[in-house]
Each structure stands twice: as structure tokens, then as C-alpha cells.
C-alpha positions in Angstrom: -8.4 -25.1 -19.9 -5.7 -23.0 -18.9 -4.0 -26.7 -17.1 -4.1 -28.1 -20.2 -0.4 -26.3 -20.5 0.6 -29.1 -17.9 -1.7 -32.0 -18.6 -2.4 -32.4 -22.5 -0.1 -33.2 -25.5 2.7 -35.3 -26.0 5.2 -32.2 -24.5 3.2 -32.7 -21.5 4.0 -36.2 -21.1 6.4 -35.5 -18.2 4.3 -33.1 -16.5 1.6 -36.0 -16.9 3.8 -38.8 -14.8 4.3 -36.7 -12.0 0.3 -36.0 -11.8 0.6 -40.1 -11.1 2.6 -39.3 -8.8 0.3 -37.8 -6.8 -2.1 -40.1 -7.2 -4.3 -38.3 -10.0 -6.2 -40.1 -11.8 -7.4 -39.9 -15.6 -10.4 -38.4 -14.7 -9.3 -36.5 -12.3 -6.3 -34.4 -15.0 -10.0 -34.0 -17.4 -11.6 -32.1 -15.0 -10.2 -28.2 -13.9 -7.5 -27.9 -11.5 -9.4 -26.0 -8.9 -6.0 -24.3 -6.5 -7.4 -24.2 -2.7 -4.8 -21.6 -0.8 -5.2 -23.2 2.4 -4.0 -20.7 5.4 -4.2 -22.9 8.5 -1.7 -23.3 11.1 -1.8 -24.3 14.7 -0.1 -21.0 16.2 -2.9 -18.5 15.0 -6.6 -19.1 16.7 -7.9 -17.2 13.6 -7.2 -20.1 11.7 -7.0 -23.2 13.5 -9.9 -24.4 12.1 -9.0 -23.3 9.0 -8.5 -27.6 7.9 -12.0 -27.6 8.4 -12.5 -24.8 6.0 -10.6 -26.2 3.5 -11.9 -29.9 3.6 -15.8 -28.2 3.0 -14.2 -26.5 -0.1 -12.8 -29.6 -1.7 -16.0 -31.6 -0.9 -17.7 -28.3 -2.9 -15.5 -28.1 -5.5 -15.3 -32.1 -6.5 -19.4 -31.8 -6.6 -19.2 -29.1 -9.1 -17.1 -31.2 -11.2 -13.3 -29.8 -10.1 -10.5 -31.6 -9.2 -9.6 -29.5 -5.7 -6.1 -29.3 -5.3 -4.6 -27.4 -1.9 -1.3 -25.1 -1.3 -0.3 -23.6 2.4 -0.3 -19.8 3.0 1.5 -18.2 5.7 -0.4 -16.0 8.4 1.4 -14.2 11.3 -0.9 -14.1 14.6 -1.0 -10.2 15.7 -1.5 -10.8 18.9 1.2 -13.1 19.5 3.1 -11.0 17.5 2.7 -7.5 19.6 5.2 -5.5 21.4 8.0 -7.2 19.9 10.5 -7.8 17.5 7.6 -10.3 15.9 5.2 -7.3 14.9 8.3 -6.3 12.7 7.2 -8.6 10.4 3.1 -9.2 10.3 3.1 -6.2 7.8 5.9 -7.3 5.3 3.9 -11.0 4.9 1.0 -9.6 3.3 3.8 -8.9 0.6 5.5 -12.8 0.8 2.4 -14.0 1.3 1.0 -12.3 -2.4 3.9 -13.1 -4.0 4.2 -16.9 -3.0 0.6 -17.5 -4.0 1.5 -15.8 -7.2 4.4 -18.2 -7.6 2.6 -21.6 -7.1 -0.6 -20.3 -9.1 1.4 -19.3 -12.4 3.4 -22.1 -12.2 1.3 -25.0 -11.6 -1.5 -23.0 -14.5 -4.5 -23.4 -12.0 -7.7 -23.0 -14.1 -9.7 -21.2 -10.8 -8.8 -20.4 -7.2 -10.7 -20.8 -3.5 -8.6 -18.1 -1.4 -9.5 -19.7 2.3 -7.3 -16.8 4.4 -8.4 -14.8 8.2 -6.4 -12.7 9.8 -5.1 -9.4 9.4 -2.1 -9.5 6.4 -3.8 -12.9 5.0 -6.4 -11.7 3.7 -5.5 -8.2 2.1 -2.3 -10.5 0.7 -4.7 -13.2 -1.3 -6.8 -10.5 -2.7 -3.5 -9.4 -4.1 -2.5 -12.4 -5.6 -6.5 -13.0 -6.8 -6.3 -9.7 -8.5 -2.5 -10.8 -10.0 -3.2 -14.5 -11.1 -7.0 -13.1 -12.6 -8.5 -16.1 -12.7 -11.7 -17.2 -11.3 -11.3 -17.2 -7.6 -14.2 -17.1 -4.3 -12.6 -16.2 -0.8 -14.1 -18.0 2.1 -12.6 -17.1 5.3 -12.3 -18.9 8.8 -14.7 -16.7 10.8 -14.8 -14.6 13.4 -14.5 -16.0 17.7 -17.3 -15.3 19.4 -16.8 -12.6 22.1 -15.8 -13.7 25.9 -17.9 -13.2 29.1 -16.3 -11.6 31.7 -17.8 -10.2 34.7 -21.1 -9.9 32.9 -19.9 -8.2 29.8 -18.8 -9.5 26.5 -14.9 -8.9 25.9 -12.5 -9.3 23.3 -8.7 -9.4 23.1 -8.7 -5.6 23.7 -10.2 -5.9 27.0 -7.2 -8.2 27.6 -4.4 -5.7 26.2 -6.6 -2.9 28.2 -6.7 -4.9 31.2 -2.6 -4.7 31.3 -3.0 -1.3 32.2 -5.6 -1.5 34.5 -3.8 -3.8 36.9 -0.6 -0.9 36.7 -3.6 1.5 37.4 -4.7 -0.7 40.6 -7.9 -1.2 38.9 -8.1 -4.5 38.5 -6.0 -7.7 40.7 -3.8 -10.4 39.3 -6.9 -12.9 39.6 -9.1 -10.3 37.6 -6.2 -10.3 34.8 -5.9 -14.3 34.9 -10.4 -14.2 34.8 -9.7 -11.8 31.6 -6.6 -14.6 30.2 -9.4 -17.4 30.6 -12.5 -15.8 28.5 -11.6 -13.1 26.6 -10.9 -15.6 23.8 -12.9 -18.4 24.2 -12.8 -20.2 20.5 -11.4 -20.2 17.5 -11.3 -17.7 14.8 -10.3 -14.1 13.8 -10.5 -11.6 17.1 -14.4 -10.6 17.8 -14.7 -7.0 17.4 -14.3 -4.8 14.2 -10.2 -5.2 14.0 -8.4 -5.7 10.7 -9.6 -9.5 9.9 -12.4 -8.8 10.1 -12.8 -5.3 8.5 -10.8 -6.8 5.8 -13.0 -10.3 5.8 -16.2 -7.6 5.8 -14.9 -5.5 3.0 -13.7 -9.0 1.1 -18.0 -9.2 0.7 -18.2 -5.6 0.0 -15.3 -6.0 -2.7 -17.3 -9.2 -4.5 -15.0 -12.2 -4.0 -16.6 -13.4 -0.7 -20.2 -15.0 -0.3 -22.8 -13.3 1.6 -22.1 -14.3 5.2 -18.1 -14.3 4.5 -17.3 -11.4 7.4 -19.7 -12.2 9.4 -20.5 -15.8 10.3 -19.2 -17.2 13.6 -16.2 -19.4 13.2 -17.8 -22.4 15.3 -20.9 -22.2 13.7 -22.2 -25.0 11.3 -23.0 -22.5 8.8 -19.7 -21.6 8.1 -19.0 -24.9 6.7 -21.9 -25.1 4.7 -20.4 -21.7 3.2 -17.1 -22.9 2.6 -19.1 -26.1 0.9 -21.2 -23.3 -1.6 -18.2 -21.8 -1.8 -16.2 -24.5 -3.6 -19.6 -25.1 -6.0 -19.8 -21.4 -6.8 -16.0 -21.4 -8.4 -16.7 -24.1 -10.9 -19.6 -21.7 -11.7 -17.6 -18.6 -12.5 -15.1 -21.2 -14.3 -18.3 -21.5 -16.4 -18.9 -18.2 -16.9 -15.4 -16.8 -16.8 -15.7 -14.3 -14.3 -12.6 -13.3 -13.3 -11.1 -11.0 -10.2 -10.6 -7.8 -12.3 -14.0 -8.1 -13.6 -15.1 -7.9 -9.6 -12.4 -5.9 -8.3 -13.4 -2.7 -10.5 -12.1 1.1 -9.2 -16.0 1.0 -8.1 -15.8 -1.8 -6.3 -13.1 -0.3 -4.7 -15.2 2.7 -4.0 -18.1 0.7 -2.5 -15.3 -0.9 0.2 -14.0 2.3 1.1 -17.7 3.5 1.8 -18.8 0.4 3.7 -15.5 0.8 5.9 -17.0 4.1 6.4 -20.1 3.0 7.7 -19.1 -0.1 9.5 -16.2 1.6 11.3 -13.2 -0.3 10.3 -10.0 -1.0 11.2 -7.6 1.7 10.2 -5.3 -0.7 8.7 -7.9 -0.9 5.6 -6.1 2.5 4.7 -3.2 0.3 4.2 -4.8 -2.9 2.3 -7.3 -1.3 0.1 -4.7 0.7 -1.6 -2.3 -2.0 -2.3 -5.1 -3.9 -3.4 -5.7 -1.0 -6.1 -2.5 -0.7 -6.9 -3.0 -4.6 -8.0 -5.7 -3.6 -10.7 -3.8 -0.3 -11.9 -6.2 2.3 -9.9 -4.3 5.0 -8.3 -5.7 5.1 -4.7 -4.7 8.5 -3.2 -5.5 8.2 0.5 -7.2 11.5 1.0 -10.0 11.1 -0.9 -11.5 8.9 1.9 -12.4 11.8 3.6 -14.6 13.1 0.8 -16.1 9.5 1.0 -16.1 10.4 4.8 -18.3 13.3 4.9 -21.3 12.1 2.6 -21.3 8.6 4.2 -23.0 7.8 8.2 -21.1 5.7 10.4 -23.9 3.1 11.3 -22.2 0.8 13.7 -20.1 0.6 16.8 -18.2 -2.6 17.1 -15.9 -3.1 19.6 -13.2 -1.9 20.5 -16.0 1.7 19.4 -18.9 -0.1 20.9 -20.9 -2.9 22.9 -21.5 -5.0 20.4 -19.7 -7.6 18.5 -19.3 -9.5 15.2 -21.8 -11.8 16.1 -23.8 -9.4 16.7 -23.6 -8.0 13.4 -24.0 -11.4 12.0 -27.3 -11.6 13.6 -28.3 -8.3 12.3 -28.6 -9.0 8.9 -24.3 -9.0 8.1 -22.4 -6.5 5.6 -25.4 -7.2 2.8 -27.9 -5.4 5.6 -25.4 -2.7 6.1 -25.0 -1.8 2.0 -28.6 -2.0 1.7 -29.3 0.9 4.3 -26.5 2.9 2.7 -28.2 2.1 -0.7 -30.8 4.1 0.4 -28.9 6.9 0.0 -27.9 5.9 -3.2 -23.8 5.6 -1.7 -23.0 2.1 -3.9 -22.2 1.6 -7.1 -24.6 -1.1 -7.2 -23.6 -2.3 -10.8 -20.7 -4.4 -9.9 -20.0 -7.6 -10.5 -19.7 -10.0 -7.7 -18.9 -14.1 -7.3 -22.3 -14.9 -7.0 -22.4 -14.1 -10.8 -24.9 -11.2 -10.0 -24.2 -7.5 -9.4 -23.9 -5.7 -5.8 -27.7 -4.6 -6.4 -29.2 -7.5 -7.0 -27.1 -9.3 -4.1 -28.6 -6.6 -1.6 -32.0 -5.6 -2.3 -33.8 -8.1 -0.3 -31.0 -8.1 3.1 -33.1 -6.3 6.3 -31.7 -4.8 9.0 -33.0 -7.2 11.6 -31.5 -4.9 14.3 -31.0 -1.2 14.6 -29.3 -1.2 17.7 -26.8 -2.8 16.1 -26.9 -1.3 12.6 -28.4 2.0 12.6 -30.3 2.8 10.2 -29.4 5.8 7.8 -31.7 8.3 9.3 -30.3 7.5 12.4 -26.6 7.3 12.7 -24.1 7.3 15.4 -22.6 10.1 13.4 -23.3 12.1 9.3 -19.4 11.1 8.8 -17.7 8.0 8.7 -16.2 5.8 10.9 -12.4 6.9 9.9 -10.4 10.4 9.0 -7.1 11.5 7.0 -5.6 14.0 8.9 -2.8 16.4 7.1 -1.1 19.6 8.2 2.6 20.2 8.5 3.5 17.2 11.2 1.7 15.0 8.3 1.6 16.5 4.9 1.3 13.2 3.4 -1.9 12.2 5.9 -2.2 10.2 8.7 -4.8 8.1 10.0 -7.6 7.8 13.0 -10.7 5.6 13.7 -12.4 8.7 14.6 -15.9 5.8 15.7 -13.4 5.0 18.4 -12.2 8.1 19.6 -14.6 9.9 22.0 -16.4 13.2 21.5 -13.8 15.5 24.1 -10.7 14.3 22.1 -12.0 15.1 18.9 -9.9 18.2 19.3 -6.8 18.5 21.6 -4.3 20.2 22.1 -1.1 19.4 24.0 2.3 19.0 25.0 4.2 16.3 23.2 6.3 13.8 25.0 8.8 12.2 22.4 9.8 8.7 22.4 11.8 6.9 19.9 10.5 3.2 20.4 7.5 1.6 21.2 8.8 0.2 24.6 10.1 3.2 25.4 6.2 4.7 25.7 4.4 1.7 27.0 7.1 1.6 29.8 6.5 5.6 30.6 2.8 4.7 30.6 2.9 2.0 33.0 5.1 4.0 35.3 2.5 7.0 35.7 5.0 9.2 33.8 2.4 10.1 30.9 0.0 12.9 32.3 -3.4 14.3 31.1 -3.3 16.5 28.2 -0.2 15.0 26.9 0.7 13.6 23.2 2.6 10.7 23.2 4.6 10.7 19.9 6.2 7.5 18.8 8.6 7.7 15.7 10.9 5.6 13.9 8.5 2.7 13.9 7.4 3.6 10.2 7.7 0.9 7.5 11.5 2.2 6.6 12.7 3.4 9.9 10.6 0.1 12.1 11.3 -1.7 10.0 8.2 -3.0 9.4 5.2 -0.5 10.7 4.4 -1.7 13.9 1.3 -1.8 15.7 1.1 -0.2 18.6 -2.0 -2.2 20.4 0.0 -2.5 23.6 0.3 1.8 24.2 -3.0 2.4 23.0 -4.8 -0.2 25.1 -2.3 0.9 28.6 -3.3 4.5 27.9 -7.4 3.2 28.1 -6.7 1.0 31.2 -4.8 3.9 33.2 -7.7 5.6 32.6 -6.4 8.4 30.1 -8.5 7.5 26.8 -10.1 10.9 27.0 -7.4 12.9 27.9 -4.0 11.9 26.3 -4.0 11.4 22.5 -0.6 9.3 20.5 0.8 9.5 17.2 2.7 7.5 15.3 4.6 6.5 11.8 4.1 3.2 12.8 0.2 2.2 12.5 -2.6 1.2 14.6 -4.2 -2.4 15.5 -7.7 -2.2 14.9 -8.3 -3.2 18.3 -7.0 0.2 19.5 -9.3 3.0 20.6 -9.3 6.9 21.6 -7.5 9.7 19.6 -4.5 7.0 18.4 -2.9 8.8 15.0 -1.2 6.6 13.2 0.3 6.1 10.0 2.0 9.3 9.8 3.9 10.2 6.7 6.5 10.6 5.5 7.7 9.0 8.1 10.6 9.8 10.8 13.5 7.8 8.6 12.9 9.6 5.8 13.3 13.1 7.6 9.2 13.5 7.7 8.4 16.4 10.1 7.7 13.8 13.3 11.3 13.2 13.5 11.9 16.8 14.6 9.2 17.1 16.9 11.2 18.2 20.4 9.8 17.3 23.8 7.1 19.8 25.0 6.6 21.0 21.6 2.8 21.9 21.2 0.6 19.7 19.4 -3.0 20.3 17.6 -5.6 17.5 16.7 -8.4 18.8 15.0 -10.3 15.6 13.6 -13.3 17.0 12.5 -11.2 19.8 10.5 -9.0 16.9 9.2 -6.1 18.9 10.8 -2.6 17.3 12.6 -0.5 20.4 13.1 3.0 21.3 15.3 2.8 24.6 16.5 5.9 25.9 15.6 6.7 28.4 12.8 7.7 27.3 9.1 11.1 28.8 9.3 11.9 26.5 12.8 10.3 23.4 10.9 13.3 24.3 8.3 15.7 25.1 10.8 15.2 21.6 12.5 15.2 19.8 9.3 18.5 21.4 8.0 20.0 20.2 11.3 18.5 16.5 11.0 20.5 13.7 9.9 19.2 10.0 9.3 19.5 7.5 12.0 21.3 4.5 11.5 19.3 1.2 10.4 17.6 -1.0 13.5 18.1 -4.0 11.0 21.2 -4.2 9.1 20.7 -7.9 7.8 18.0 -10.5 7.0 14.6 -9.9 5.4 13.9 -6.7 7.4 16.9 -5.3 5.9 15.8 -6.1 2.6 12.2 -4.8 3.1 13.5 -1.4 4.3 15.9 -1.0 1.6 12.8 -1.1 -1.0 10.3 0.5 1.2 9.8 4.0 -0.6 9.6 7.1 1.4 6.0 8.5 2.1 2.6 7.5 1.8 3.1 4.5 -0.8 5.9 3.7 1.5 3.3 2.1 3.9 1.3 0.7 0.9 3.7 -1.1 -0.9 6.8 -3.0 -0.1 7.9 -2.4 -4.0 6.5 -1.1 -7.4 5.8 -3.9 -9.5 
């Protein structure tokens, strides 16, 4: 047993007294030290419940003959965070939170791993650390809320952030936004609709290290507890077997996540986490190549914010394993791969029905041939940018317009509100790029005010910064390099004409070559936002470009 290097031989004997310490007992150091990365706070509803979780895991593990032993993750709430200095830092914690998991794993010598994460930079920051620490390891997340009633629809939080904009629009009264407060969010776990915990929950299934059900299963629901119970058995397995995280988390397994995001319509931020979680297990992930995964692969479901439906829903259509095996009919997955349940992705699949195709459509009939996001390029973003193109309806798929410049996120959201943005235009918000931010933003709060002004199908925005998943319409984030490195969005001038041409792939600034020059022999780099404290220290080791908003540092 790898733990033996802190419990056995006379060396040891130290090491050995301070396991008394805890209470251990004989029996208890002769069994594997099973490491439970326990990501529950009481600040984020994602993961509230999250004690629960965790308790169902021990009780899992012990039965399987383990010895359970729990450590705390961080987890930022996005939400909370937005429109503030606070989204500053949700990105740079997937980094902290990898690394710290890293730390207590190596040096306490756990023998396997239960990774119990939810939201958004949790998750893609313990498959990380999985793919680092390499050994044995099952991810069971907290779940997803179940979607709010108001006014006889189901709603999630980006009703809430669209209903902002709505009451500036005289659409809706203050007691309509207090109705929306009340219900939008009406229990625990990770926002309802297809955002980034649970694309990244979803694709943690897709990847291998999540049981069936891991995306998908309603936080509040019994069943999730009986999952987190399997969970904790199935790790002692793999201990038996020795299946480790780089013998899941192949280049195809990769692949296969980047398809199913296609088909599921996931959160742009996956063009964020699934590279850094190839860069973990040495595979080069070069972001435009999605868009050759793009055009052979159907986008099969609309999730809010793209759709009606919610992940519930989805749950009760047969989950992610109902969703690969309609794409597997097209012969899409690399259905060879290992996965946690000690069986390959074939073998996990071949029996999951789509129990609904409203919900899931099935492959001869899909909301579109292409896939649920694009990598646009062109001179304003010759190192890609990103758009849910599921979300973004059909008369914005090209546009053209004037753009109207802004260098802050509160800068835009205030011109929104005030009725100063008109249709046709491109908002452009720069210098909110992992460098120049610091930290990549989200920009949820613009996004959702454009939809409730009532300008989701005529304005578009672009950004360095990046998009929440929640966000819907032609929202271009991502752009790189970015504006703090001297990436051609910095020298975008107000009224300067902008194309979008997402089913070309194309994000261009109508201006000539030689003014593009021009402009950039006459730009000079803005001073730092951040000049001390763990921002500072991010941006100073952010690299420019696309691995810029991939990786905090090369490892």
C-alpha cells in the first residue's frame, strides 16, 4: 500500500503515534487510507449538502474495507460572486484548488481518492489534481437544484439575472423581481440548467471518473445518496484492480467529452477546463479542433438557458449514458475507454434508452447537424474565441454592427440598463482577460440585461473575459490574445464595424491590415488593476494568448 510509507516500519513509528492521535485504531492503519476531498461549505447552495455527500461516501468506503479519511476543498459560489471584484477570483481557484489537493494527497500517501466537488472551478480543479496524484479516484458530485416555478414556467438563476433587466425595461414590477428572488432557486445544489457545474459534472461521466447518474441526479433526491454510498464501494474496487486516473482520462476520453459537450450543449467554460485537464495528462489540446468535432457531431438537447427544459429533465430522460448512446449510433465515441466502473465506455452505454426525445433528440432528429458550441478566429481573434452557438438564436447567427467599446464590465451593464445600447450594436468589453482582469470574468450580469431589455436578437458582445454558462444570445467570449497583451480587441475604436459569422467560424473588424498595424504601433499596455495580493501574482504568471486562459502556469 502506497500508506504504508506513513504507517509501517520502525521509521514510521512517529508517523504511527500521531495516527493515535486521531483516534485510528490498529485495524483501522491495516486497511487503505481511502482520502475523501470533501467540498462543502455553507456560502455556496451547490454544495450545502455536500456533508451529506460525504457522510454516504465514508459509510461506502468503510463497507468495502477502507479506512475513509476526509480533507476540505475550497469552492467559490458564481453567483454570489458576479459583477464584482469576487468574480476576480472564481477562475484562479480551480488552480489553488488543484494544487492544495495535490499537496495534502502526496503528503499524507493516500492509497485511493473520492473527489466529492459541484460547482463551476471545483470540479474541473479535482479532476486536475485526480489526473496529478494518479491514483485510484471516483468523483461523486452534490447534484443539480431542481428548477423554480414562476408564473407557470420553470426558471433558473438566469431568469433571475434576466429579470434585472426586465424591470429596467418596465417589463416586469419590483414584486415580479422579489416572486423571481423567492423560486428561482428553490433547493440546494449546483444551478438547474446546462451551466458550467453541470456541464463539467456531465462531462466528469463522459470523462469516466463519475458513476452513471453523476451529472444528472437531483441534489435532494434519495438516489443521490445511495450514489455517493456505490461510490465509496466502487473505489476500494479500482484499489483492487488498480485503475488509475490516466488509465481513464486517455486523449480519447478526452475526445469523447468534447463530443458529448457538443451534443449536450455545454457551458462555454468547458473550452477552458477540458484543456487544462489535458494539459494534466500531457495531451496538447489546441482549441480549434472543436470545431471539426463540431461539424460531424448534432446538438441533441436544449437545456436552459438554450431551452425549456432542465437537468432534471435530462435526468429523467435516460442522463449523459442515454445521450452517448444515441451518438454511438453514429459511431462518434471512442467506446474502448476505460471508466470507474471497471468496464469500458461501450459496455457502460449499450443498454441506456432515450426515455424522452423531447428532451434528448434523437440523432436523426436534431435541433441542429453541428454542435452545441463554435471557435470563432479572424483578425479581432486569431487565437479563437468562443460562443454557445445552442444559445444564440437563428437571426444572430450572422451580424454585423457598430461596436460600442467599453473598458469594464460595469461600465457596459450600466450603458445597458440606461437604454444607451441600441439594436444592431456590439458591445465589446476588454481588459477583463485572465492578464488584463485579472482573473477572466464572467460577464452573466451584461448578457442576461441585454435578454431582459429585450435585445437578445439584435445586439451581440464580445469579450476577453469569458461567459457564464447561464448566458445566452450571440455572447463571444474568450477572445484571445487578449486586450493586456496588445490582442487586436484592445484597438477596436468606438463605431468601428464588426462581423460575426458563426456558422463560417468567422469574428472579423472591418478595418484594413495596415490600420490594424497602425493602431498597434500606437498601443501601449495599460497599467495593472491589481498591483498586490494573489491577483497580482496570478497575472504576473498568466501567459499571453490562448493557454493564457487555460493555465495559470506551466508545470
Amino acid at each position: 500500500m502506497k500508506s504504508d510509507n506513513v504507517k509501517k516500519g520502525i521509521q514510521q513509528a512517529p508517523h504511527r503515534s500521531l495516527f493515535n492521535a486521531l483516534g485510528m485504531t490498529k485495524e483501522e492503519m491495516e486497511r487503505p487510507l481511502v482520502g475523501i476531498v470533501s467540498s462543502y461549505n455553507e456560502i455556496v447552495p451547490g454544495h450545502m449538502n455536500l456533508d451529506k455527500i460525504v457522510n454516504a461516501v465514508k459509510q461506502g468506503v468503510a463497507m468495502a474495507g477502507g479506512t475513509p479519511v476526509v480533507f476540505p476543498a475550497i469552492a467559490v459560489c458564481d453567483g454570489i460572486a458576479m459583477g464584482h471584484i469576487g468574480m476576480k477570483y472564481s477562475l484562479v481557484t480551480r488552480d489553488l484548488i488543484a494544487d492544495s489537493t495535490e499537496a495534502m494527497a502526496l503528503a499524507h500517501q493516500f492509497d485511493a481518492m473520492v473527489m466529492v466537488p459541484n460547482c463551476d472551478k471545483n470540479v474541473p480543479g479535482l479532476l486536475m489534481a485526480a489526473a496529478r496524484i494518479n491514483v485510484p479516484t471516483v468523483f461523486v458530485s452534490g447534484g443539480p437544484m431542481l428548477a423554480g416555478h414562476v408564473k407557470g414556467r420553470k426558471r433558473s438563476l438566469s431568469s433571475m439575472f434576466e429579470a434585472v433587466g426586465e424591470y429596467s425595461a418596465g417589463k416586469l414590477t419590483a414584486d415580479d423581481v422579489c416572486e423571481f428572488e423567492e423560486k428561482v432557486c428553490p433547493t440546494c445544489g449546483s444551478c438547474s440548467g446546462m451551466y458550467t457545474a453541470n456541464s463539467m459534472n456531465c462531462l466528469t461521466e463522459v470523462l469516466g471518473m463519475g458513476l452513471r447518474g453523476n451529472g444528472t441526479i437531483p441534489a435532494v433526491y434519495s438516489e443521490r445518496i445511495r450514489l455517493a454510498k456505490h461510490a465509496g464501494m466502487q473505489v476500494m474496487e479500482m484499489y483492487r484492480q488498480n485503475i488509475r486516473p490516466r488509465d481513464i482520462m486517455t486523449e480519447d476520453a478526452i475526445l469523447n467529452a468534447l463530443t458529448v459537450d457538443m451534443a449536450l450543449g455545454c457551458s462555454t467554460n468547458s473550452m477552458l477546463h477540458l484543456p487544462a485537464i489535458a494539459h494534466e495528462i500531457g495531451m496538447d489540446f489546441d482549441i480549434t479542433f472543436a470545431n471539426e468535432i463540431s461539424a460531424k457531431t448534432p446538438n441533441l438537447c436544449h437545456l436552459a438557458p438554450a431551452g425549456p427544459t432542465y437537468m432534471e429533465d435530462l435526468n429523467e430522460a435516460g442522463g449523459v449514458y442515454a445521450v452517448m448512446n444515441e451518438l454511438n449510433k453514429l459511431g462518434l465515441l471512442h467506446t474502448d475507454c476505460m471508466t470507474v466502473t471497471g468496464k469500458t465506455v461501450g459496455e457502460n452505454i449499450k443498454d441506456c434508452v432515450n426515455l424522452n426525445p423531447e428532451v434528448i433528440r434523437p440523432v436523426e432528429n436534431p435541433y441542429s447537424k453541428t454542435g452545441g458550441l463554435a471557435v470563432l478566429t479572424g483578425n479581432l481573434a486569431p487565437d479563437g474565441s468562443v460562443v454557445k452557438r445552442s444559445a444564440v438564436v437563428p437571426e444572430m447567427m450572422v451580424h454585423e454592427g457598430p461596436a460600442r467599446v467599453f473598458e469594464c464590465e460595469e461600465d457596459a451593464c450600466e450603458a445597458i440598463l440606461s437604454g444607451r445600447i441600441k439594436e444592431g450594436d456590439v458591445v465589446v468589453i476588454r481588459y477583463e482577460g485572465p492578464k488584463g482582469g485579472p482573473g477572466m470574468r464572467e460577464m452573466l450580469n451584461p448578457t442576461s440585461e441585454i435578454a431582459g431589455m429585450g435585445l437578445g436578437s439584435t445586439v451581440a458582445l464580445i469579450t476577453d473575459g469569458r461567459f457564464s454558462g447561464a448566458s445566452r444570445g450571440a455572447s463571444i467570449g474568450h477572445v484571445s490574445p487578449e486586450a493586456a497583451v496588445g490582442g487586436p480587441i484592445a484597438l477596436v475604436k468606438e463605431g468601428d464595424i464588426i462581423k460575426i459569422n458563426i456558422p463560417e467560424n468567422r469574428l472579423e473588424l472591418a478595418v484594413s491590415d495596415e490600420e490594424l498595424a497602425r493602431r498597434k504601433a500606437g498601443w501601449t499596455p495599460r497599467e495593472p488593476k491589481v498591483k498586490t495580493g494573489y491577483l497580482a501574482r496570478y497575472a504576473s504568471m498568466v501567459t499571453s494568448g490562448n493557454r493564457g486562459a487555460i493555465l495559470v502556469s506551466e508545470k
